[in-house]
C-alpha positions as CSV (number, residue, x, y, z in Angstrom):
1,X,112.5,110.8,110.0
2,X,110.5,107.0,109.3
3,X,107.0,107.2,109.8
4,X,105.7,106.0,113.0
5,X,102.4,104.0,114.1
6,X,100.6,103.1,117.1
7,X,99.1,100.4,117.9
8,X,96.8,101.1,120.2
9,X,94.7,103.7,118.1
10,X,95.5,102.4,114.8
11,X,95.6,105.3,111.8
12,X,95.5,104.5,108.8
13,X,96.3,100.8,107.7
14,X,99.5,98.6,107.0
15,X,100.5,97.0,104.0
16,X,102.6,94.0,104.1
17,X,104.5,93.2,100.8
18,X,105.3,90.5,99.3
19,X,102.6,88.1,101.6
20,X,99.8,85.4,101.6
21,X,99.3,85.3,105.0
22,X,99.7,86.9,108.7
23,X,99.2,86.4,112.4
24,X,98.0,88.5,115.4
25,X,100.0,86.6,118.0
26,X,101.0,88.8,120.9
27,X,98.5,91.0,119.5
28,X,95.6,92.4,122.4
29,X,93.1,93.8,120.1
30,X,91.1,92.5,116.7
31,X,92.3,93.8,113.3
32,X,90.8,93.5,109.7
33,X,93.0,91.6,107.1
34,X,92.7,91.9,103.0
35,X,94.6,89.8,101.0
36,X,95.4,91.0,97.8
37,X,96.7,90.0,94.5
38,X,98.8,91.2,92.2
39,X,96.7,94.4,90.9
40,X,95.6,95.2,94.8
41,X,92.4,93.5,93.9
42,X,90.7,92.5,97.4
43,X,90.4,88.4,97.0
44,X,89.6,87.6,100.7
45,X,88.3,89.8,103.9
46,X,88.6,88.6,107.6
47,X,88.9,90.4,111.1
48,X,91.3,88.4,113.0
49,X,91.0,88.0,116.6
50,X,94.1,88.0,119.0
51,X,96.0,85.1,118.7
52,X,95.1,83.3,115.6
53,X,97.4,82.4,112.5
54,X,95.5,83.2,109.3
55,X,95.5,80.4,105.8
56,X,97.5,81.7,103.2
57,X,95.4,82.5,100.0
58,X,95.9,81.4,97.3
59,X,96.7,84.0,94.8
60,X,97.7,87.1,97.7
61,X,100.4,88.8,96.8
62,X,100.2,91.2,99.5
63,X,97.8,91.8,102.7
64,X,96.2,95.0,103.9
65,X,95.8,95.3,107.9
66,X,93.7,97.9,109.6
67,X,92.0,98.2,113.0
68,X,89.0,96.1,113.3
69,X,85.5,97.4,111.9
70,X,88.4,100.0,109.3
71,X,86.7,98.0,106.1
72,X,83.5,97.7,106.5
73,X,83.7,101.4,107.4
74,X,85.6,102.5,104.3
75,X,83.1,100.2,102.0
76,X,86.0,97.6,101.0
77,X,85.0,93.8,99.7
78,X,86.1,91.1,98.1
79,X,86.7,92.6,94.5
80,X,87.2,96.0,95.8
81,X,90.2,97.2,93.6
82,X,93.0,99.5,95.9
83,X,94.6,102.5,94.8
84,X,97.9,103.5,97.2
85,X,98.9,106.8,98.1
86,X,102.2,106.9,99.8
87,X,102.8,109.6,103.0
88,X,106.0,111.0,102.8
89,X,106.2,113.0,105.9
């Protein structure tokens, strides 16, 4: 059975693969965005509001989304190195 997500309580974040860049049209809420590069090293932070097409970075490779205030919670910056753990439920 695929995992699923909600939306509306977000758990957890989202990684897109391969991508520089995202959007939160038809989105109603705020998320946080890291772009990434190669080695999952955090080269830009923003929270997004509703509606707004975000600039492609540079050297993203992929992009991290989480609900809005997620980062800052979990201590995450700009040189912040990730380490993934995938759910396999």
């Amino acid at each position: 059975m695929p995992p699923t997500y909600s939306l509306d309580g977000i758990e957890g974040a989202m990684l897109l693969t391969p991508a520089a860049s995202v959007h939160t049209f038809r989105m109603r809420f705020a998320i946080d965005v890291a772009y990434l590069d190669r080695r999952l090293r955090v080269v830009a932070l923003t929270t997004m509001p509703p509606g707004r097409l975000g600039l492609p970075r540079l050297r993203a490779r992929h992009v991290l989304e989480a609900e809005a205030g997620a980062m800052a919670a979990w201590g995450l910056r700009v040189g912040s190195v990730l380490r993934l753990r995938l759910d396999r439920r």
